[in-house]
C-alpha positions as CSV (number, residue, x, y, z in Angstrom):
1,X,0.0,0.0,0.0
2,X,2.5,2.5,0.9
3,X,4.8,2.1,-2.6
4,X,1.3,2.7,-4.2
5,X,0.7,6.2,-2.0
6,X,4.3,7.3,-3.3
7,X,3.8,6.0,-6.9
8,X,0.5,8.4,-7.1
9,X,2.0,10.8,-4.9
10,X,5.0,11.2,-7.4
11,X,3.0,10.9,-10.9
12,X,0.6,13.6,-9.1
13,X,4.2,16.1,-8.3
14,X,5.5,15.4,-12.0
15,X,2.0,16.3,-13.4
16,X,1.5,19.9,-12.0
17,X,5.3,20.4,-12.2
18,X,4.7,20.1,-15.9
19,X,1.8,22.8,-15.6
20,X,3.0,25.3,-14.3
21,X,6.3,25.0,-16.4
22,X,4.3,25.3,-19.7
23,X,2.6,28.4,-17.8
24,X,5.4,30.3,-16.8
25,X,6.8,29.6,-20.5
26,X,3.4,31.0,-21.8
27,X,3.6,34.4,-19.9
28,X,7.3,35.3,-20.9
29,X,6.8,34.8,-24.2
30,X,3.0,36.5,-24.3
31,X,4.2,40.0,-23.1
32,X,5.3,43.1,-25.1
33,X,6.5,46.5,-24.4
34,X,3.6,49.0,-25.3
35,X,4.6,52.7,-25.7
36,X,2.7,55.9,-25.1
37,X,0.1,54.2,-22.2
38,X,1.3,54.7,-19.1
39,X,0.2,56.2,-16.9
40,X,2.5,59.0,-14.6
41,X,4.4,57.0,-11.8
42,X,3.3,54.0,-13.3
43,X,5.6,53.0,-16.2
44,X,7.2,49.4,-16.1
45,X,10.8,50.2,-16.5
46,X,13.6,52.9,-18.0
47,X,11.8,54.8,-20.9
48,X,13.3,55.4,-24.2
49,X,14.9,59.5,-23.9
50,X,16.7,58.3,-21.4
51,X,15.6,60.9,-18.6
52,X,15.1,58.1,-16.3
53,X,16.2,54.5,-15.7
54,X,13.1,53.1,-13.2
55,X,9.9,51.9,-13.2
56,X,7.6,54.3,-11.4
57,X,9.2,57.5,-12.6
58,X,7.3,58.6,-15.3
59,X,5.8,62.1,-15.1
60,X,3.3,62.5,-17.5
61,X,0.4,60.3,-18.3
62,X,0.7,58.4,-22.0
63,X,4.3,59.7,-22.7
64,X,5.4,58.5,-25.9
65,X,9.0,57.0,-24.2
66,X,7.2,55.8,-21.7
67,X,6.1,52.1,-21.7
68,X,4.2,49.1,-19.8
69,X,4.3,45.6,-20.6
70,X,0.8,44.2,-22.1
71,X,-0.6,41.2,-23.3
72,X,1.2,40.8,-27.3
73,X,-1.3,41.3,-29.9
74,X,-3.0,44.2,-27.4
75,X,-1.1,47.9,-27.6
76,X,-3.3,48.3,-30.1
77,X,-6.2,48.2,-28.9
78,X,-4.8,50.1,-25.5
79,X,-3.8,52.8,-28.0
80,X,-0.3,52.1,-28.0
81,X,2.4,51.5,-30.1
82,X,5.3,48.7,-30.2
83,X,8.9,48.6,-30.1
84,X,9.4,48.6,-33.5
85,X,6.6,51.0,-34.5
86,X,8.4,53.3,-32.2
87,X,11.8,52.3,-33.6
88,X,10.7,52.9,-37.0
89,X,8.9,56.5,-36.4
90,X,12.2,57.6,-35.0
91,X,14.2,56.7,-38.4
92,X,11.0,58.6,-40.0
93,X,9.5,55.0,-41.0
94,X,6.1,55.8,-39.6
């Protein structure tokens, strides 16, 4: 009986160990940097002028250096722009 309790007890571990490793793989990858959204104070990290290297320091609401991490596929609809949409407005692209 008790090789039986540590044979379940050990398929049970290795089954939610493998859940929430293909969970924390999902939100890494699901994330993208959304510019001109935050809100003042509340910006994720350093913003793109380079006036500031923090999360929290923004000072105006919706900056357009100033970023937050949001679900990918969403800045959009936030209306935000991307990385590269700010990248390529800087080189005149957009």
């Amino acid at each position: 009986m008790s090789s039986n309790h540590l044979l379940v007890s050990s398929a049970l571990t290795a089954v939610l160990a493998m859940g929430l490793g293909a969970s924390a793989h999902a939100e890494t990858g699901a994330k993208e940097k959304c510019f001109g959204i935050a809100k003042a104070g509340a910006n994720d990290c350093a913003n793109l002028s380079g006036s500031h290297s923090c999360a929290g320091l923004a000072t105006v609401d919706k900056g357009a250096d100033e970023w937050n991490y949001v679900a990918k596929g969403s800045c959009h609809a936030k209306g935000g722009r991307t990385l590269d949409e700010v990248k390529a407005g800087a080189r005149g692209g957009k």
